[in-house]
LOKOL-512553 format. One record per residue (C-alpha): residue in three letters; residue number from 1; x, y, z. Coordinates in Angstrom, 1 decimal. Each point is the difference from the previous one (the first is absolute). Example, Ala and Ser with C-alpha at 12.3 -4.5 7.8 and 13.67 -1.06 7.14 Angstrom:
BEGIN
<resn = ALA	resi = 1	xx = 12.3	yy = -4.5	zz = 7.8>
<resn = SER	resi = 2	xx = 1.4	yy = 3.4	zz = -0.7>
END
This chain:
BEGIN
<resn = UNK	resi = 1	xx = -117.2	yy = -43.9	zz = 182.1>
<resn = UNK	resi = 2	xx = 1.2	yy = -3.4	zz = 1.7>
<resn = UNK	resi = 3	xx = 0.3	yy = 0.3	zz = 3.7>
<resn = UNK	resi = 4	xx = 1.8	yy = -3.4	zz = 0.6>
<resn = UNK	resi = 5	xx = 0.8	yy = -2.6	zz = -1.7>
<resn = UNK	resi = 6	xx = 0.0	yy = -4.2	zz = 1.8>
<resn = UNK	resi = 7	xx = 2.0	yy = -2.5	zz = -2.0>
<resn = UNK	resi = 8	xx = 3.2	yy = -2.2	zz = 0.2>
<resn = UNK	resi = 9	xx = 3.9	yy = 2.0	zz = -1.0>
<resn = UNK	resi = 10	xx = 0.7	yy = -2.0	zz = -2.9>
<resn = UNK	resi = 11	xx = 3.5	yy = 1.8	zz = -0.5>
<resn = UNK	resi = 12	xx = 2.3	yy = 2.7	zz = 1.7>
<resn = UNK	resi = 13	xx = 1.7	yy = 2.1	zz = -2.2>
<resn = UNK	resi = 14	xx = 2.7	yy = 3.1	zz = 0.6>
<resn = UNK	resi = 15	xx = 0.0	yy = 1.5	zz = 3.3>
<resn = UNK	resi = 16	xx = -3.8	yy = 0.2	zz = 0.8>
<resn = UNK	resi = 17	xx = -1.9	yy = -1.9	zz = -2.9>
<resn = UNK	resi = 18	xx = -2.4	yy = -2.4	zz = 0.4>
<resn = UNK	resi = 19	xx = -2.6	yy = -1.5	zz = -2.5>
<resn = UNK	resi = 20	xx = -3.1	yy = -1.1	zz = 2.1>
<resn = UNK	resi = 21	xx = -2.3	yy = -2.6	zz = -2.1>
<resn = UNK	resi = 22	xx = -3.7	yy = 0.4	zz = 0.8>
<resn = UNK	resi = 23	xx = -1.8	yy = -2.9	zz = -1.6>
<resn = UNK	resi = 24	xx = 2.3	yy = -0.1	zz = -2.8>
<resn = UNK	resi = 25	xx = 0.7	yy = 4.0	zz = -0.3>
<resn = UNK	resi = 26	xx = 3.6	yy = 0.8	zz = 0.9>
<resn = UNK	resi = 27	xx = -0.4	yy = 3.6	zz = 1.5>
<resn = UNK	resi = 28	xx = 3.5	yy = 1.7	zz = -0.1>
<resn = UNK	resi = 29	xx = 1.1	yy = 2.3	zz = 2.6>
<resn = UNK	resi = 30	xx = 2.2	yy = 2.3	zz = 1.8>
<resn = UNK	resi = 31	xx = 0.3	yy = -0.9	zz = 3.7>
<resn = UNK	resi = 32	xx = 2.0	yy = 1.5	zz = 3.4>
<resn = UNK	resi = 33	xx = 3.5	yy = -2.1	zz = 0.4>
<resn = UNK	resi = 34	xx = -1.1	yy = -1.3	zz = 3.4>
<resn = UNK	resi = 35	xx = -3.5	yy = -0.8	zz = -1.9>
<resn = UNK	resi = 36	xx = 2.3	yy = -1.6	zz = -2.7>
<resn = UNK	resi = 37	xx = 2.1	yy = -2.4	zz = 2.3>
<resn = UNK	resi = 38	xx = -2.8	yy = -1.5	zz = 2.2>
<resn = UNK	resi = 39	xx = -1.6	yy = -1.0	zz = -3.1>
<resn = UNK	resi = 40	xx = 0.8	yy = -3.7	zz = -0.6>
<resn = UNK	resi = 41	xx = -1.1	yy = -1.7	zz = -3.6>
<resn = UNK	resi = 42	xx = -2.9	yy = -1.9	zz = -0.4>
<resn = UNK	resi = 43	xx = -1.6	yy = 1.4	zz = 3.7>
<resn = UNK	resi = 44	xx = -3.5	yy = 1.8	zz = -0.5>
<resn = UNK	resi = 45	xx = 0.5	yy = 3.9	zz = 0.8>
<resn = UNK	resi = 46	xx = -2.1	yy = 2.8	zz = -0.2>
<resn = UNK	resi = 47	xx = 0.9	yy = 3.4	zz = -0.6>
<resn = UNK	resi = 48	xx = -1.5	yy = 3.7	zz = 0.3>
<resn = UNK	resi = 49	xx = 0.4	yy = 1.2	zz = -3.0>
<resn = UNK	resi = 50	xx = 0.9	yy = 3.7	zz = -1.9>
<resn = UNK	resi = 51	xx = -0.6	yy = 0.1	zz = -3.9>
<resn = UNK	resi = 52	xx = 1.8	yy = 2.9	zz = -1.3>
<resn = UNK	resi = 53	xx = -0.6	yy = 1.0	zz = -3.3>
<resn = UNK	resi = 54	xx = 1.8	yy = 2.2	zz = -2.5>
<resn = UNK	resi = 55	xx = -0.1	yy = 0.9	zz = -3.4>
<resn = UNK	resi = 56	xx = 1.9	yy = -2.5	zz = -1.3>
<resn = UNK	resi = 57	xx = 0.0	yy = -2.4	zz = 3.3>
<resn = UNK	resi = 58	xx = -1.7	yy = -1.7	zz = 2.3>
<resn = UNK	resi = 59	xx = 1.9	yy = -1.7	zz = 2.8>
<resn = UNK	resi = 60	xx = -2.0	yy = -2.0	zz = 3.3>
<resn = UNK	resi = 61	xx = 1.7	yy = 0.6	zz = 3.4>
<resn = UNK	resi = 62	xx = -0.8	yy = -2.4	zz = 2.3>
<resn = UNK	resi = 63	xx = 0.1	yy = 0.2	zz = 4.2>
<resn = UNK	resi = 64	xx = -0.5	yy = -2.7	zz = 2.8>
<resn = UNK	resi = 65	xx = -2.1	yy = 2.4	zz = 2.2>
<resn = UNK	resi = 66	xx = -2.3	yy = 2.5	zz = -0.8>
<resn = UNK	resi = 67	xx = 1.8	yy = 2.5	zz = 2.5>
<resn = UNK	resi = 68	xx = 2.7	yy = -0.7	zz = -2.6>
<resn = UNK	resi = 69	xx = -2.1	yy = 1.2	zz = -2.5>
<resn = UNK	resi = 70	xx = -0.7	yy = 3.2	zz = 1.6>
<resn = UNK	resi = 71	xx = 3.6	yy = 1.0	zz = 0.7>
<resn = UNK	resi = 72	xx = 0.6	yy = -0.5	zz = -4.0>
<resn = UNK	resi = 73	xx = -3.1	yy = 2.1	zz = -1.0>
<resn = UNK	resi = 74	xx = 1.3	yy = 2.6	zz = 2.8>
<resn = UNK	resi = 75	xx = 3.5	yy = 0.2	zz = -1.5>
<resn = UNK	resi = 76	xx = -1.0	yy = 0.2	zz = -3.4>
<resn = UNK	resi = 77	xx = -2.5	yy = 2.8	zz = 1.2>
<resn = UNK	resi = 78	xx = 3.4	yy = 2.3	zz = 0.5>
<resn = UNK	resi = 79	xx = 1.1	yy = 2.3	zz = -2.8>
<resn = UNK	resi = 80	xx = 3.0	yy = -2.1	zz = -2.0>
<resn = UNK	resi = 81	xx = -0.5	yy = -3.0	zz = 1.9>
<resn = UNK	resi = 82	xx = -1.5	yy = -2.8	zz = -2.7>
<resn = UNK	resi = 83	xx = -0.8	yy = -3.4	zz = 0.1>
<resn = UNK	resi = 84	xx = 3.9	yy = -1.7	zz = -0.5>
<resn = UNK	resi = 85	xx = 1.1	yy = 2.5	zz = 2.7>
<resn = UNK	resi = 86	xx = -2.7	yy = -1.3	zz = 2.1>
<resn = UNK	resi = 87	xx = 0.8	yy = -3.5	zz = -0.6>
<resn = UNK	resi = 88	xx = 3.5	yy = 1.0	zz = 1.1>
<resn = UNK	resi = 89	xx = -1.4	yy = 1.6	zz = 3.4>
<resn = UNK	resi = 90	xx = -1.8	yy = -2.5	zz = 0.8>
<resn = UNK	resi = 91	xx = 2.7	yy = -2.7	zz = -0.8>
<resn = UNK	resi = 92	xx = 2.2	yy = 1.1	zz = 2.5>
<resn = UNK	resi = 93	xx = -1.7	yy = -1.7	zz = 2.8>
<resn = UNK	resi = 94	xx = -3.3	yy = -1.5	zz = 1.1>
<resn = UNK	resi = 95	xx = -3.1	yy = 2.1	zz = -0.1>
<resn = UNK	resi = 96	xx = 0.0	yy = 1.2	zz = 3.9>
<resn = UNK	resi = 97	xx = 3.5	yy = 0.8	zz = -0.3>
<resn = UNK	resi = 98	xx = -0.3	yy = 2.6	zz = -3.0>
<resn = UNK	resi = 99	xx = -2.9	yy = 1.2	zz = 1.5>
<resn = UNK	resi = 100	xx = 1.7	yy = 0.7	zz = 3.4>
<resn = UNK	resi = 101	xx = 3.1	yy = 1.4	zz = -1.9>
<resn = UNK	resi = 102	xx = -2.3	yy = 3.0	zz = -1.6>
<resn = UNK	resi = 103	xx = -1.7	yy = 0.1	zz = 3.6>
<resn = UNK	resi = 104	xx = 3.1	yy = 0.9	zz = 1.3>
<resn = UNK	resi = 105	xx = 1.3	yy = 1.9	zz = -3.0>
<resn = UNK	resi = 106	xx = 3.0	yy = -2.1	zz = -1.0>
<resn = UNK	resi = 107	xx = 0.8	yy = 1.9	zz = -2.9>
<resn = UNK	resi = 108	xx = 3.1	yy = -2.2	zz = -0.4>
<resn = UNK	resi = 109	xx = -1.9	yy = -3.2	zz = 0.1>
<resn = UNK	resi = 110	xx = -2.1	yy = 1.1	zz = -3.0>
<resn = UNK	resi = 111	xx = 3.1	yy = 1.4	zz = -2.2>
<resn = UNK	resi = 112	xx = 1.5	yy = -3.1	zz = 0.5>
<resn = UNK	resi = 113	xx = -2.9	yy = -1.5	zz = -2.6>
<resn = UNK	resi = 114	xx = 1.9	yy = 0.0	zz = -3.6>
<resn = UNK	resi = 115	xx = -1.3	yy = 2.8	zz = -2.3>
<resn = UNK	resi = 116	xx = -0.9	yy = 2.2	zz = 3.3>
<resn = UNK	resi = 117	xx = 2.1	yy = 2.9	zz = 0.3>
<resn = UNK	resi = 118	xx = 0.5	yy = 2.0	zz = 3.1>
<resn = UNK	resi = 119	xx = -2.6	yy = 2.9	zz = -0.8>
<resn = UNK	resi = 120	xx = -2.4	yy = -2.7	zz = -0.9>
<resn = UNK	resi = 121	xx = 0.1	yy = -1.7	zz = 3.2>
<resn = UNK	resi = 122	xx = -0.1	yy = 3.5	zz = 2.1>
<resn = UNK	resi = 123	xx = -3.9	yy = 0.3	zz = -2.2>
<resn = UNK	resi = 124	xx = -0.8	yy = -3.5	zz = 1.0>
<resn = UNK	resi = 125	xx = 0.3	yy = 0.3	zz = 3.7>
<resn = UNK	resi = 126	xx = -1.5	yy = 4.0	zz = -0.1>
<resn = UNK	resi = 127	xx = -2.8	yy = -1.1	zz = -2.1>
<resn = UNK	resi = 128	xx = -0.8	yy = -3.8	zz = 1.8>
<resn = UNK	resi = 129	xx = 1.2	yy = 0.8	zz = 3.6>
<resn = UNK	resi = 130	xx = -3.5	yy = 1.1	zz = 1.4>
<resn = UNK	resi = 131	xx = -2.1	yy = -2.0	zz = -2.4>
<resn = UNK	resi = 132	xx = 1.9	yy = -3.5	zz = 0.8>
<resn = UNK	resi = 133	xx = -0.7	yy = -0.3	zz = 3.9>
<resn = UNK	resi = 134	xx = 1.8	yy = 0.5	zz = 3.3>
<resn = UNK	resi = 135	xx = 3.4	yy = -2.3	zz = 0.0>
<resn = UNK	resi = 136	xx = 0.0	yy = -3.5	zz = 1.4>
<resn = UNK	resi = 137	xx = 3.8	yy = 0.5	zz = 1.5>
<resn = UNK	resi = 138	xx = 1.7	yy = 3.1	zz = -0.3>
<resn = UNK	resi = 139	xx = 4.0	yy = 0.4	zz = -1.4>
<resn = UNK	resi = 140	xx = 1.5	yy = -1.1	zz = -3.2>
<resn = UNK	resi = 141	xx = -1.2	yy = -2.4	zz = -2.0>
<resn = UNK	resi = 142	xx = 2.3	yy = -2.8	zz = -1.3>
<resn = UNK	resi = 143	xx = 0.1	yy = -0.9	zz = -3.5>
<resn = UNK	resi = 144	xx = -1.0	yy = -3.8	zz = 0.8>
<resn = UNK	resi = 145	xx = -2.9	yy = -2.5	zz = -0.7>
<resn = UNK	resi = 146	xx = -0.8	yy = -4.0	zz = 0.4>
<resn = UNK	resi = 147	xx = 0.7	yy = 0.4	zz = 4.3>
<resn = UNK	resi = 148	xx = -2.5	yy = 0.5	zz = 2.8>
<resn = UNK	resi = 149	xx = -3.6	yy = 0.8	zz = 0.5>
<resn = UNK	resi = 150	xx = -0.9	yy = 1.9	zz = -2.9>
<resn = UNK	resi = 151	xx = 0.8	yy = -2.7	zz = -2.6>
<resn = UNK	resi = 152	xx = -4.1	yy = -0.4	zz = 0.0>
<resn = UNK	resi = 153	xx = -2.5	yy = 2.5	zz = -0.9>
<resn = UNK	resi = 154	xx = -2.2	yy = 1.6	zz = 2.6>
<resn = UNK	resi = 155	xx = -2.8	yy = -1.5	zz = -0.5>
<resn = UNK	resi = 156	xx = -1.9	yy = 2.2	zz = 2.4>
<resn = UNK	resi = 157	xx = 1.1	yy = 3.2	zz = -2.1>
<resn = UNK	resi = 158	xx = -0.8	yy = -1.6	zz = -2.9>
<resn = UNK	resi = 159	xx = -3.3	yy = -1.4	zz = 1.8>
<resn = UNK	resi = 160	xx = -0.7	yy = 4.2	zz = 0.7>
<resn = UNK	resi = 161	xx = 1.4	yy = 1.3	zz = -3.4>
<resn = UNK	resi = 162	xx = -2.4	yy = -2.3	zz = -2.1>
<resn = UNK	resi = 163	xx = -3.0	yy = 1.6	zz = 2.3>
<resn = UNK	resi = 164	xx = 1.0	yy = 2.9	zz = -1.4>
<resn = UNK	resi = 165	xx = 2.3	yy = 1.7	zz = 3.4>
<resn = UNK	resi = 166	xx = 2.9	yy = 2.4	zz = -1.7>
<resn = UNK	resi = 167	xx = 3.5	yy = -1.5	zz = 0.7>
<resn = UNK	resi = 168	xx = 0.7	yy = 2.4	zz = 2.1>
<resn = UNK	resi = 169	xx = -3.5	yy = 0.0	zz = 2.2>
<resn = UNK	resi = 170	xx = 0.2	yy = -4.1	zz = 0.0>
<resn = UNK	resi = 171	xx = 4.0	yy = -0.2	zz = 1.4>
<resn = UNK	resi = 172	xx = -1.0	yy = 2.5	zz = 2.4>
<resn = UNK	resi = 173	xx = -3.1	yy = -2.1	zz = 1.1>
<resn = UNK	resi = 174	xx = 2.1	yy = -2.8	zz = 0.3>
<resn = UNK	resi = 175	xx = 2.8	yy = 1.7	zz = 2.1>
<resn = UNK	resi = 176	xx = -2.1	yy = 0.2	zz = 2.9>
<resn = UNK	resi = 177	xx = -0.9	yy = -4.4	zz = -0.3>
<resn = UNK	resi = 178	xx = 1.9	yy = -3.0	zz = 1.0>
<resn = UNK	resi = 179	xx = 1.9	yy = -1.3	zz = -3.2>
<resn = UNK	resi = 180	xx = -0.2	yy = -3.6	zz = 1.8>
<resn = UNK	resi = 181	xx = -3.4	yy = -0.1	zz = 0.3>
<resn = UNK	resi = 182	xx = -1.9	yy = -2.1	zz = -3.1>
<resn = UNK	resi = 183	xx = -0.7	yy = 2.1	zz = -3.2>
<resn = UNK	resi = 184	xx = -3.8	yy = 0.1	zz = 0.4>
<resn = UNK	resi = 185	xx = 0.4	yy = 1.5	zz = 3.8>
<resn = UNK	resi = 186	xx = 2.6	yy = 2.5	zz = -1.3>
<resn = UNK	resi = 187	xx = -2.5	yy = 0.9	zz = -2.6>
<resn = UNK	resi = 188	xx = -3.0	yy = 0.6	zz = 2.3>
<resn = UNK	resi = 189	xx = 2.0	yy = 1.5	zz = 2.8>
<resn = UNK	resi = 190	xx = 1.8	yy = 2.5	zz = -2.9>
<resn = UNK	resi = 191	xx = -3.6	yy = 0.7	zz = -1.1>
<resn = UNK	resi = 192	xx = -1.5	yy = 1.0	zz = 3.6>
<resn = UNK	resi = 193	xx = 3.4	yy = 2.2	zz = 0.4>
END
């Protein structure tokens, strides 16, 4: 399994491709649209990645956070819910956002995603609602990404998730800390919690 790949985006292709060369291995992948815009040729990335394979396939999703990741693998854990529809989830808006959209359960954000129907939204949110965390801001979500504080991943959930918190245990740890303070202190204070 590759867990992430490190390397400089050689090229940019369709919507949300990227080729990521790791010492002289391109590595192509499928990425979030907001993941896909902030990347900038030639800069040195590193993304969490998915490898799904199929019979006849095997495509690499990539993510800029680890609490990324974990949405994707929760949304392709729902019944009729696979890895393109995920993609399309999660490309609606930055990490926290979808997260806090399913939180809430937005079922219109999420049918918004192309190739997710109604009904499959409705089994998104009842299947991911309790397993995604309590919501950072309550109401509708907006369909939006590239604006405000959540244009950078949460280090400190990411920090929690690769010690092996739950998302849903690791945003709730972090509810009750200071998102101002430095990572490291958010980490430790989340961890006494």
């Amino acid at each position: 399994m590759i867990a992430h790949i490190k390397g400089m985006v050689e090229e940019k292709f369709g919507t949300n491709g990227l080729i990521i060369d790791v010492s002289g291995v391109g590595y192509e992948m499928l990425v979030p649209v907001p993941d896909f815009e902030s990347a900038t040729l030639g800069e040195e990335r590193k993304f969490y990645t998915y490898h799904a394979v199929k019979e006849n396939s095997e495509e690499l999703y990539g993510f800029s956070s680890l609490a990324a990741k974990k949405i994707f693998e929760l949304l392709i854990s729902v019944q009729g819910v696979g890895p393109k529809a995920g993609i399309a989830i999660m490309s609606l808006a930055e990490a926290e956002e979808v997260r806090n959209a399913i939180a809430n359960g937005d079922v219109a954000f999420v049918g918004k995603a192309s190739g997710v129907g109604k009904k499959s939204a409705e089994r998104v949110i009842v299947d991911l609602r309790d397993k995604v965390g309590i919501p950072s801001r309550y109401g509708a979500t907006e369909v939006k990404f590239g604006s405000g504080k959540n244009d950078e991943p949460d280090e400190a959930l990411d920090a929690l998730i690769a010690l092996g918190f739950p998302l849903k245990e690791a945003t709730a740890a972090l509810e009750k800390v200071d998102s101002r303070l430095p990572v490291e202190e958010r980490v430790r204070l989340a961890l006494k919690g």
